[in-house]
C-alpha positions in Angstrom: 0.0 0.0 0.0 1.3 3.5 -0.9 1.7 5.9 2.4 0.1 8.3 0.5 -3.2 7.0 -0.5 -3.9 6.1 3.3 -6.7 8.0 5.1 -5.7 9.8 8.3 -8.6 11.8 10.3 -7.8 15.6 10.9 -9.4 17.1 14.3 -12.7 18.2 12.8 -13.1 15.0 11.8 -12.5 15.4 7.8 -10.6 12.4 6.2 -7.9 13.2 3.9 -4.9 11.4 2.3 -2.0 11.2 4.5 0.7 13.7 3.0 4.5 13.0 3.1 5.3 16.2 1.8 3.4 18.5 4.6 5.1 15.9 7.2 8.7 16.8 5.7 7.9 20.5 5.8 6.4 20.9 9.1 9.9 18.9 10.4 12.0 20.7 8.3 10.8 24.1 9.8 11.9 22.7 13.2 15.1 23.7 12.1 16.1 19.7 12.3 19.1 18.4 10.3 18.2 16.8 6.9 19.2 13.6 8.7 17.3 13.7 11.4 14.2 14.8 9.5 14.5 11.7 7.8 15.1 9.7 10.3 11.9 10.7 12.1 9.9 10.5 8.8 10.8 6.1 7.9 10.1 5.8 11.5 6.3 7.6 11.5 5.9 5.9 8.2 6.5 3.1 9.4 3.8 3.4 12.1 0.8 4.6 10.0 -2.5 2.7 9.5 -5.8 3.8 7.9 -8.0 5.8 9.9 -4.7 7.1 12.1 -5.6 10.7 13.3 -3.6 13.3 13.1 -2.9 13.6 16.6 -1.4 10.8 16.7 1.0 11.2 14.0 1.9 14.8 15.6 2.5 13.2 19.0 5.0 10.7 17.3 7.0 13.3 15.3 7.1 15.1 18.7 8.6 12.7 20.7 10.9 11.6 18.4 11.9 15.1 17.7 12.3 16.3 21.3 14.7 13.1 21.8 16.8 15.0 19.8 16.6 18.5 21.2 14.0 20.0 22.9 13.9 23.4 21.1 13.0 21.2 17.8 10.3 20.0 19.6 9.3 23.6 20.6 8.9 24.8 17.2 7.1 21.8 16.1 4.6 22.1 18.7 3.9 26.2 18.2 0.0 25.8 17.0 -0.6 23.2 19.7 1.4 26.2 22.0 -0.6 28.9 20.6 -4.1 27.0 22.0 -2.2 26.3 24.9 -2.5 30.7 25.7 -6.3 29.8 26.4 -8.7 29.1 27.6 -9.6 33.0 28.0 -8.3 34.5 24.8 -6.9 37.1 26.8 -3.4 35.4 26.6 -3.4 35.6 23.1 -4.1 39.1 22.5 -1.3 40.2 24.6 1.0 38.0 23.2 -0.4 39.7 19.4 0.3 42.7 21.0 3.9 41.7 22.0 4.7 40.5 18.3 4.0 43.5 17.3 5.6 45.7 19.8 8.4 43.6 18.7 7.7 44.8 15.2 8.0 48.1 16.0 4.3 49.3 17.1 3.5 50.8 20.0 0.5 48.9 22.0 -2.5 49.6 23.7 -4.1 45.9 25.0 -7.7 45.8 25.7 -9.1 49.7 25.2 -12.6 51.1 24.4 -12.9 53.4 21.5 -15.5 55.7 20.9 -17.8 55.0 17.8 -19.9 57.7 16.3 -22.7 55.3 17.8 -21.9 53.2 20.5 -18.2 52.4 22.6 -16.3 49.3 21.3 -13.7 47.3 23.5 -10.8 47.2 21.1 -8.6 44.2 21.7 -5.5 45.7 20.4 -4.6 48.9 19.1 -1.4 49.4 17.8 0.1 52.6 16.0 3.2 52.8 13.9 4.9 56.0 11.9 1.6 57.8 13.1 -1.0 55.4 11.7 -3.5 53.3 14.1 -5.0 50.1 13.6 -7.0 48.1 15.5 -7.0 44.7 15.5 -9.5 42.8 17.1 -8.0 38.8 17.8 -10.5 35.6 17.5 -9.4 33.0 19.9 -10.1 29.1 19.8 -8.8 26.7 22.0 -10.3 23.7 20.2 -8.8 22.6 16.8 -11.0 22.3 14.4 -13.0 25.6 14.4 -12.7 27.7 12.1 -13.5 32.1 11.7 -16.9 31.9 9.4 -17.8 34.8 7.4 -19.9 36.3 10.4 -16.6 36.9 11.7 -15.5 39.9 9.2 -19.1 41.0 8.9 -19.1 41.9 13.4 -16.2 43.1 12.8 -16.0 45.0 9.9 -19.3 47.0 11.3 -17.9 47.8 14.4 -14.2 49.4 12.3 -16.7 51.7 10.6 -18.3 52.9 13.5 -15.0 53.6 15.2 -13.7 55.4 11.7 -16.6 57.2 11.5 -16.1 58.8 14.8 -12.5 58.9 14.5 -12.1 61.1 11.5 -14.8 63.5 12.5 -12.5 64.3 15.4 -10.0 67.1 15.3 -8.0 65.8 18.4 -7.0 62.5 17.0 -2.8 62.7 16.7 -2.8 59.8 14.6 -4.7 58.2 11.1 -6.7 55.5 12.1 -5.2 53.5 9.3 -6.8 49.8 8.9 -8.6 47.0 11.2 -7.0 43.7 11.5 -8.7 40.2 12.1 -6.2 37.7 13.9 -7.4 34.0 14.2 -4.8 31.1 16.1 -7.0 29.0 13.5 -8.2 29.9 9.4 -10.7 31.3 7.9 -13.4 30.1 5.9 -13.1 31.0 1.9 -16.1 33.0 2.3 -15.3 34.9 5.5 -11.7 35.5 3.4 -13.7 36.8 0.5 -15.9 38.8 2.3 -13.1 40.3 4.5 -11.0 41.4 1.9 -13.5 42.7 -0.4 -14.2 45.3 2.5 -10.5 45.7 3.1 -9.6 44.1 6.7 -6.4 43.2 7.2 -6.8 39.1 7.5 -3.9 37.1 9.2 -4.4 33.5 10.3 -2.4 30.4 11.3 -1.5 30.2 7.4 -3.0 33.1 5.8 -1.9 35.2 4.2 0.8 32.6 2.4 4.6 34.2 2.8 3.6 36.3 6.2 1.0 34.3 8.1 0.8 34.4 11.9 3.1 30.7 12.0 5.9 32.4 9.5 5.7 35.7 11.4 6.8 33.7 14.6 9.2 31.6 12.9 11.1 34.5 10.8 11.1 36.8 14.2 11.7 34.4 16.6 8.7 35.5 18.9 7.4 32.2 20.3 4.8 32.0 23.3 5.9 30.3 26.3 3.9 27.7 25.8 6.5 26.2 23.3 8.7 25.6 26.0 8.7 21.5 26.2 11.3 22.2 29.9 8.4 24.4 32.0 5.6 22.7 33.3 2.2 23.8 33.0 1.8 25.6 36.3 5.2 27.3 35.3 3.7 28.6 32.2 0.5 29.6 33.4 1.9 31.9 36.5 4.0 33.4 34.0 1.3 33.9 31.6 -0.5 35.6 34.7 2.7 37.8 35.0 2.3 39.7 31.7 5.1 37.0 31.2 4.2 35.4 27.4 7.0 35.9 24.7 9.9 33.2 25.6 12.2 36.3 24.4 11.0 38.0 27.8 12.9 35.8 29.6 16.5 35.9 27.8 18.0 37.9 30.7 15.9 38.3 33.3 15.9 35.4 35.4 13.4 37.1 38.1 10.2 34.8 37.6 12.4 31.6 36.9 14.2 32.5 40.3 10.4 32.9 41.9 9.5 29.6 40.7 12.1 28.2 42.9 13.7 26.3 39.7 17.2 24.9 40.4 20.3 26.3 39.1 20.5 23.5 36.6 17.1 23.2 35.0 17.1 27.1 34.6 20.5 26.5 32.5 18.6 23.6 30.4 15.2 26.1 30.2 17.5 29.5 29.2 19.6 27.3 26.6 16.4 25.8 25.2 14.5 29.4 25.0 18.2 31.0 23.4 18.1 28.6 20.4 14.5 29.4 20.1 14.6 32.5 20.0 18.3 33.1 17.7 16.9 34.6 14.5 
């Protein structure tokens, strides 16, 4: 039987051919020698059966890879980190907001802005060479769920309320420039349609193609600390709840690590996993 024509089960449910190629990329992009990648590939081959879910295959590739080194692991496991910010959404938009601080914008997390008819809570507003956007970030913490086109349409109504107000004010310092729609999933082809025909900014797991939300982590190095395969999950959360959520943020200032009462040791393993993580 050819690997390729068997069925695996994604996490909506769908049944699709299992794909060699997106198995070869999403290791490659670990930043894994050629060796190793194939290495890890007979041996998941090797493994498969019809019906296999996707999980399951991910969960393979990510032990085998974090046998290696752990910050391999870490990248490999950034969408499963990126759910991992939940279950509020709240994590999430401040770690938006800190990729694009990192980018250069200045941040405002979690604001209301004055429409010409109502007040809207803005999840993040971020201004850069004196233009504004606001970018309001849709959260899901299961796989599997996708942004519909109701999505764009909420939004999209609320931007032109804000816009409407905004440029019928003669004390705004800045030009309220565009309104972003960030998903830690993808969008359905009509919400994509519908969004860009009225001119939202859409960014998504893998959307748009050359500078989604996955390659903008990957080229800047700004990975969440959920990545981290060292910190347990009470680590990361009491972080999280310390404004703590970039791994970057900790390259340096040892403070919370030091709080946590970790050992002189595992902060060396934690640091030199975060350091290759983050060196871009």
């Amino acid at each position: 039987m050819q690997k390729n024509s068997i069925d695996i089960i994604k996490s909506s449910g769908e049944k699709v051919k299992f794909s060699l190629e997106k198995l070869r990329n999403s290791l490659t992009n670990t930043g894994a020698e050629d060796t190793v990648v194939q290495q890890i590939i007979d041996t998941v081959i090797s493994e498969l059966y019809s019906g296999i879910s996707t999980k399951e295959i991910y969960n393979r590739a990510f032990a085998l890879l974090k046998k290696k080194k752990s910050y391999f692991a870490s990248r490999y496991k950034l969408k499963k980190a990126i759910y991992e910010l939940g279950p509020t959404g709240f994590p999430f938009e401040r770690f938006i907001g800190a990729v694009l601080k990192y980018s250069g914008y200045e941040i405002q997390i979690d604001k209301t802005l004055q429409g010409k008819c109502v007040n809207h809570e803005i999840d993040v507003i971020a201004t850069k060479n004196n233009k504004t956007h606001i970018i309001e970030c849709k959260f899901h913490g299961e796989q599997g769920l996708n942004c519909n086109v109701k999505v764009p349409l909420y939004i999209g109504s609320r931007y032109n309320d804000v816009k409407a107000n905004w440029h019928s004010s003669t004390k705004k310092e800045t030009t309220l420039s565009s309104c972003w729609v960030v998903t830690n999933t993808r969008f359905t082809k009509d919400a994509l349609a519908y969004g860009n025909c009225i001119g939202l900014y859409l960014l998504s797991w893998d959307y748009p193609k050359g500078n989604s939300l996955k390659e903008r982590i990957d080229r800047l190095g700004l990975y969440p600390i959920t990545v981290s395969t060292l910190l347990t999950n009470r680590e990361k959360q009491f972080l999280l709840s310390r404004d703590i959520v970039l791994c970057r943020e900790l390259i340096g200032d040892v403070f919370y690590l030091d709080h946590l009462g970790i050992s002189n040791t595992r902060k060396e393993k934690i640091l030199n996993e975060i350091k290759h993580l983050c060196k871009h």
